[in-house]
N, C-alpha and C positions, 0 to 999 in steps of 0.2 A: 520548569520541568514538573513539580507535582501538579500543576493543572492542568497538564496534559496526560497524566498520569491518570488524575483524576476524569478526565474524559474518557480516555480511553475504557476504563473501568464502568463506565454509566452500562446497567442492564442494554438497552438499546443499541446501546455501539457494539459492546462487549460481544454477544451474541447474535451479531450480525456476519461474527465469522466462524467456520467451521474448521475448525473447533473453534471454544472461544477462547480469546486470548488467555483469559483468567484461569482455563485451564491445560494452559501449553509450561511444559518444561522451564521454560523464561519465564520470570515475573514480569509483569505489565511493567513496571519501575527498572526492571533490568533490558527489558527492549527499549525503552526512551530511552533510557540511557547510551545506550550500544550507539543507534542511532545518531543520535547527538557527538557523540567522539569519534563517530567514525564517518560521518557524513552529513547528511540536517536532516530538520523537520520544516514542513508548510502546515500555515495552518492558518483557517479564516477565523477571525473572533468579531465578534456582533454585539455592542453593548456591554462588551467583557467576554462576553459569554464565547467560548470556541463550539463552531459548530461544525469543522472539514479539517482532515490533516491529512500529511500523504509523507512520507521518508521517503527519502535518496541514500542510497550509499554506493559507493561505486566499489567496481565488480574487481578481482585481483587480473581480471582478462584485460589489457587495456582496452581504451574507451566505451565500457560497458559500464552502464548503470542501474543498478535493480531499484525500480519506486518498490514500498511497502508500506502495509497499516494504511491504506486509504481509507478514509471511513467518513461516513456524511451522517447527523443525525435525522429521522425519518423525516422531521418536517421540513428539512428544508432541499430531501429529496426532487430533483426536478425543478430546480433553480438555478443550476448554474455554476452552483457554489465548490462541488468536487469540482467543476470542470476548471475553474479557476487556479485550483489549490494545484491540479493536476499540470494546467499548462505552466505554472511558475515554479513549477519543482524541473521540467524540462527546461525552461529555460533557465535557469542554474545551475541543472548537473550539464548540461550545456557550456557554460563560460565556465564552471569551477572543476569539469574532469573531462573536458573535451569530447565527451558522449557522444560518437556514433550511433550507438544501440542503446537500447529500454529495455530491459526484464521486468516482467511483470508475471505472479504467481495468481495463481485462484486452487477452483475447488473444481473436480469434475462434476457437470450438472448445471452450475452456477451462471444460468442462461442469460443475465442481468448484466453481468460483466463478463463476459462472453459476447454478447453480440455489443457492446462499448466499445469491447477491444479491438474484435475484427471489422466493427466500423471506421476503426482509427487506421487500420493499416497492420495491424500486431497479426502475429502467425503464431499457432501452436510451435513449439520445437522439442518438447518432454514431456511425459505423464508416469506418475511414479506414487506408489505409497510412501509415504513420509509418516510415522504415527507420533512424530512431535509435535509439527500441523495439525493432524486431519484427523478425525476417528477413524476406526477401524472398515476397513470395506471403500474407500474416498478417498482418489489419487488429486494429486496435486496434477494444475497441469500450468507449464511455464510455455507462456508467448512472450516473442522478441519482437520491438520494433526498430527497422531501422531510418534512422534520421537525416533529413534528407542534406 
C-alpha cells in the first residue's frame, strides 16, 4: 500500500487530475486505503517500478462497478499499459461482483478520456459540480458502460 501511495503522490501522476488528488478532501493514503477494503486495485509494475493503476469498487446499485484512480505515468503513455490494467480490473469486477455496468468519472473538457471512453462503448449519463473533485467552475461528468 504505501507504494502505491507513494505513486500515486509522484508530481506527474498526481496532477494529471483535476484537481489533484493531493488536493482533494481524501488523503492520497485514505483513498488507497478505501479502495482496498472496499474493493481492489490493478496495477502494472515494471522492474519494481509501478507505472498504471486503476480501482474497482462496486457500486451499492447491484451489478454496477465504478473503475477509479486510473493513472499511466507519461512515459509509458501509449503502450498499452492503462489498457491492460483497464481490461484486468473488468475482468475481476466481472467474476468478483457480477458487473453488468462500469462507472467511470472524468473532468468536463477532458478530450483524452473522452474519446477512450466513447470508443469503448461508455455513454455519458451525469454532469454535475462536485468541488471535492474538481475546482471550481469543472463538472464531473460520469459515463456507464454496459457489459455485454
Amino acid at each position: 500500500m504505501p507504494e502505491l501511495v507513494a505513486y500515486l503522490s509522484c508530481p506527474d501522476i498526481d496532477h494529471s487530475f483535476k484537481k489533484p488528488l493531493s488536493e482533494r478532501e481524501i488523503a492520497i493514503a485514505e483513498r488507497v486505503k478505501h479502495y482496498y477494503e472496499h474493493g481492489f486495485w490493478v496495477f502494472a509494475r515494471i522492474a519494481g517500478t509501478i507505472y498504471a493503476c486503476i480501482a474497482a469498487v462496486p457500486s451499492t446499485e447491484e451489478q454496477k462497478v465504478f473503475l477509479s484512480t486510473m493513472a499511466v505515468r507519461n512515459c509509458k503513455r501509449g503502450k498499452k499499459l492503462g489498457n491492460d490494467v483497464y481490461e484486468k480490473a473488468i475482468k475481476l469486477a466481472t467474476e468478483r461482483y457480477q458487473a453488468k455496468y462500469v462507472i467511470v468519472d472524468s473532468w468536463e473538457g477532458n478530450k483524452e478520456v473522452t474519446l477512450l471512453l466513447t470508443n469503448r462503448g461508455y455513454v455519458p449519463i451525469a454532469s454535475y459540480y462536485d468541488k471535492s473533485k474538481r475546482p471550481p467552475g469543472i463538472k464531473t461528468v460520469e459515463y456507464q458502460l454496459e457489459l455485454p
